[in-house]
C-alpha positions, 0 to 999 in steps of 0.5 A, spaced: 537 521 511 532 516 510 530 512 503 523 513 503 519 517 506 511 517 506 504 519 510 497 519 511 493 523 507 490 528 513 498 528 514 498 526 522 502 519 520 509 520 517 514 515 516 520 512 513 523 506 510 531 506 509 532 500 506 531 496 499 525 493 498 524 485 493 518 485 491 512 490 488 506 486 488 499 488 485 493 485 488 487 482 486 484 479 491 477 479 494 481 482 501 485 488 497 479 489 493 474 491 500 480 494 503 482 499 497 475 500 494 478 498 488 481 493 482 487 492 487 492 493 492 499 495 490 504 494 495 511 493 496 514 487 499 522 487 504 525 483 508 530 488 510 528 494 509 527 498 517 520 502 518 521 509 523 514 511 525 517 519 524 509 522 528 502 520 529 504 513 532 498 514 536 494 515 530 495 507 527 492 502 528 491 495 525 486 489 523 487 482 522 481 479 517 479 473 523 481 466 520 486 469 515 494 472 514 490 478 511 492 484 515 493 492 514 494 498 519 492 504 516 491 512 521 484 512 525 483 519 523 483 519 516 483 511 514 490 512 510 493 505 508 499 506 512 505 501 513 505 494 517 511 489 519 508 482 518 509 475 520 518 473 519 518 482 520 516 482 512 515 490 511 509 491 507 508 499 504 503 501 501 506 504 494 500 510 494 503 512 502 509 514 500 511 521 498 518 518 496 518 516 488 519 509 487 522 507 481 521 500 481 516 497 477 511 491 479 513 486 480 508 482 478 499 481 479 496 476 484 491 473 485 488 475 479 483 470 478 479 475 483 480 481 477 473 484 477 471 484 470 470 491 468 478 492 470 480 488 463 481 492 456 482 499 460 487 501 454 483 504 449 478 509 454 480 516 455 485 519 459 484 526 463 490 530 466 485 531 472 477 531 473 473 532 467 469 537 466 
């Protein structure tokens, strides 16, 4: 049984991760930012947790931005952002893969000096269950 479990979106890549994790970062700089699409990365951090690659291992591939530490593995099928153990074995999950809830909050913002503008003071806009008509 394992503590969490997660995959890609079209569901070729399935893993798990057994294991606690330190750290859950939101991040808001330039790299997280082209990488998601969006205002910022949310990724959980372990020092000891294990990952178990449970299918799709030939769908996960990995790129390293030249000059840089900043490195992602996500599935080549359907660009999923996918776990990866980084330098010292630091295993980084991207919170939206896992299918498992994580009951930890974040544990912090980073790198927020990068934070677009248009993130700040999105408290008051409307909230919709799902897509508005």
């Amino acid at each position: 049984m394992s503590d969490y479990s997660g995959s890609c979106l079209c569901g070729t890549v399935r893993f798990e991760v057994h294991g606690d994790f330190d750290s859950f970062y939101l991040c808001h700089c330039q790299h997280c930012q082209k990488d998601t699409g969006s205002a910022h990365a949310a990724n959980l951090f372990s020092q000891t947790a294990k990952l178990t690659w449970r299918s799709g291992t030939e769908a996960v591939t990995s790129f390293t931005l030249p000059g840089t530490r900043h490195s992602k593995s996500f599935c080549k099928l359907c660009g999923s952002a996918l776990p990866s153990v980084q330098e010292a074995g630091l295993l980084v999950v991207p919170a939206g893969c896992l299918d498992t809830e994580v009951s930890m909050t974040p544990t912090a913002h980073i790198f927020v000096s990068s934070r677009p503008a248009w993130e700040n003071g999105l408290d008051g806009i409307p909230e919709f269950e799902g897509l508005p008509e």
